[in-house]
C-alpha positions as CSV (number, residue, x, y, z in Angstrom):
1,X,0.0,0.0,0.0
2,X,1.4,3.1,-1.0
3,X,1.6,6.3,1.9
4,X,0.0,9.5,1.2
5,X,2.5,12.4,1.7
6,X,1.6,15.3,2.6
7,X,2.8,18.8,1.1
8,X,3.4,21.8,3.2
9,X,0.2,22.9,2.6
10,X,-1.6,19.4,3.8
11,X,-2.2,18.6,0.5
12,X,-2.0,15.4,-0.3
13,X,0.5,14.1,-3.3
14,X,-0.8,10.3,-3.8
15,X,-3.2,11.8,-6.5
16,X,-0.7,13.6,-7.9
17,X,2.0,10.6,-7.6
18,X,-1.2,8.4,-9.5
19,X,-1.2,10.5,-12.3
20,X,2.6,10.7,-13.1
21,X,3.0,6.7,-12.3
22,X,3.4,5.5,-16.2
23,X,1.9,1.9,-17.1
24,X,2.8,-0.5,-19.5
25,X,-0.1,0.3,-21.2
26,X,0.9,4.0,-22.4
27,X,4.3,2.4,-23.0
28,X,2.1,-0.6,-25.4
29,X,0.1,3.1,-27.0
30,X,2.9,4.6,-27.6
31,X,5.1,1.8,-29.5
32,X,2.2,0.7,-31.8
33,X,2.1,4.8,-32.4
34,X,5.7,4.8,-33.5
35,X,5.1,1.4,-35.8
36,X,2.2,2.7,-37.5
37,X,4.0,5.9,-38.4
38,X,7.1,3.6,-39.8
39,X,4.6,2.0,-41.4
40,X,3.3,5.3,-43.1
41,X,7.0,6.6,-43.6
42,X,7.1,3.2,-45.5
43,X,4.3,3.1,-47.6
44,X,5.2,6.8,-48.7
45,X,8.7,5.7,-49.3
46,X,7.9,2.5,-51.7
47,X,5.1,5.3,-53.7
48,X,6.8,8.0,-53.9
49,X,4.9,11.2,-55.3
50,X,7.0,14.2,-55.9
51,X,4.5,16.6,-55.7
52,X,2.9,15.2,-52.5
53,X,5.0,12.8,-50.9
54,X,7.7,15.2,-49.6
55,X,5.2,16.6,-47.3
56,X,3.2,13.8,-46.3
57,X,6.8,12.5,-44.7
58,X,7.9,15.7,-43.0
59,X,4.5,15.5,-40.9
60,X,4.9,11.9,-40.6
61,X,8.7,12.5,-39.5
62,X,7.3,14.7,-37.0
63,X,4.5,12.7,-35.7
64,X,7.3,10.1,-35.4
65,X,9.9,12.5,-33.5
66,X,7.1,13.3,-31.1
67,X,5.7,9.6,-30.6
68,X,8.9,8.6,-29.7
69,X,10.3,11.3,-27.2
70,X,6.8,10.8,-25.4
71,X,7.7,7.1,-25.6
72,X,11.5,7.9,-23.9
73,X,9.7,10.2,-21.0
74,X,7.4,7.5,-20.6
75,X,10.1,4.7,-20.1
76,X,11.6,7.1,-17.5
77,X,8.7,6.7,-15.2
78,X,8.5,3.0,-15.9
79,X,9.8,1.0,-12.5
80,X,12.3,-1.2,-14.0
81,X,13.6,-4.6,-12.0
82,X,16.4,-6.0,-13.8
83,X,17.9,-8.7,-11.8
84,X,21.1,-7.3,-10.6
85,X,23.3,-10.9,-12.3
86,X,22.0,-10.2,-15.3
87,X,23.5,-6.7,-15.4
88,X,26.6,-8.3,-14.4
89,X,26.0,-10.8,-17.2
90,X,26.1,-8.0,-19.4
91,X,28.8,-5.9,-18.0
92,X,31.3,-8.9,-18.5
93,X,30.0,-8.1,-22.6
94,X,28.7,-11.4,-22.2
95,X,25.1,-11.8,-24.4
96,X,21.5,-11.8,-22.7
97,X,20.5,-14.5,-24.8
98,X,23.1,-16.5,-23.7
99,X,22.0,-16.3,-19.7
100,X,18.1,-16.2,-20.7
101,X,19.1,-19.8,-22.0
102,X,21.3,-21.0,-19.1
103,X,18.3,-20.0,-16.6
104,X,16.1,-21.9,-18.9
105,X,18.1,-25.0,-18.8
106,X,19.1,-24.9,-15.1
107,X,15.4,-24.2,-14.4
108,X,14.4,-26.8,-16.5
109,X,17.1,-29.5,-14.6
110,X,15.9,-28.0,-11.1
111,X,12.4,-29.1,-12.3
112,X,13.7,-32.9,-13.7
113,X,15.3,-33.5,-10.2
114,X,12.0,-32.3,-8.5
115,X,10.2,-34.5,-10.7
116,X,12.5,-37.0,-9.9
117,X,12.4,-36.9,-6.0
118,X,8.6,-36.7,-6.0
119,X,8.6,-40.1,-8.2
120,X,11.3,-41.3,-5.2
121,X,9.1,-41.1,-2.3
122,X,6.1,-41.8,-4.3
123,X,7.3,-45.3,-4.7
124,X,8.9,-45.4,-1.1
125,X,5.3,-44.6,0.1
126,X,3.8,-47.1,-1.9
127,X,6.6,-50.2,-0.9
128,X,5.8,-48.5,2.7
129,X,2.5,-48.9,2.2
130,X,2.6,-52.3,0.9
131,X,5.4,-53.7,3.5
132,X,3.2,-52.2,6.3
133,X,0.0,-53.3,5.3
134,X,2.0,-57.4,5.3
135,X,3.4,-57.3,8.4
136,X,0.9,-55.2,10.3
137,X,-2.2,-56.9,9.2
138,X,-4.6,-55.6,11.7
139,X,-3.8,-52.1,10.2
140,X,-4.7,-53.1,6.7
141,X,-7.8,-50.5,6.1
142,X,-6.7,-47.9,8.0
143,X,-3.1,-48.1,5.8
144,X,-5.0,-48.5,2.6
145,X,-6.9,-45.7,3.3
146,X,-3.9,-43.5,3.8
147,X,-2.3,-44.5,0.7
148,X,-5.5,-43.8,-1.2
149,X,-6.0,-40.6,0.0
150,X,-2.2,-40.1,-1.3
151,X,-2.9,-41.3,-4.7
152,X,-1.6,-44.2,-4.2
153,X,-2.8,-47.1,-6.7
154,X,-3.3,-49.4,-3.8
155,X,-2.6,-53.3,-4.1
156,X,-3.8,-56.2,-2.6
């Protein structure tokens, strides 16, 4: 929850901290803005018309300059979180792409030994299980029960 601070009038500056907090949305706006006028400066480029053209792309040129330093101010009031070993990844002028794959992949091995430890003492419970409900006969539904409840595929 954010705190309201209060100016030295009592006035109170979350409203005012609301309305200069940019969003990824305006950020989203503002970058299809800047495609569609590439777009335009594109389309004007490819059918060229010397007696129109010329100033078609100064106004789109502008409308381009302007999208885009609203689009810089904008990114200055994004919050930005960049893990801090990735911007040492990137200081050692090593590539992004490079550590975006290693996290993948150890990810991806973290998960495989997960998996495989849950498999572990999912057949631990079940020999458990089993071995318990052999020599403890008298305990036979209550064990049975418990194993079930686990998801056990109960035998026997």
């Amino acid at each position: 929850m954010r705190r309201a601070d209060t100016q030295p009038n009592g006035a109170s500056t979350m409203a005012s901290q609301s309305a200069m907090d940019a969003t990824t949305a305006d950020a989203d706006v503002q970058l299809r803005e800047i495609i569609t006028s590439l777009y335009f400066l594109l389309t004007q480029t490819h059918s060229y018309n010397p007696s129109t053209t010329p100033a078609a792309m100064s106004s789109e040129l502008r409308t381009l300059l302007q999208a885009l330093v609203s689009l810089s101010q904008t990114s200055r009031r994004l919050p930005t979180k960049i893990p801090l070993d990735l911007v040492e990844y990137v200081e050692k002028k090593r590539n992004p792409d490079v550590y975006k794959r290693e996290l993948v992949e150890a990810v991806m091995k973290g998960n495989q030994m997960q998996k495989g430890r849950s498999q572990a003492f999912g057949e631990l419970r079940d020999v458990l299980g089993r071995e318990m409900m052999g020599g403890i006969p008298e305990m036979r539904e209550e064990v049975r029960g418990v194993l079930e409840a686990c998801g056990s595929k109960v035998e026997g």
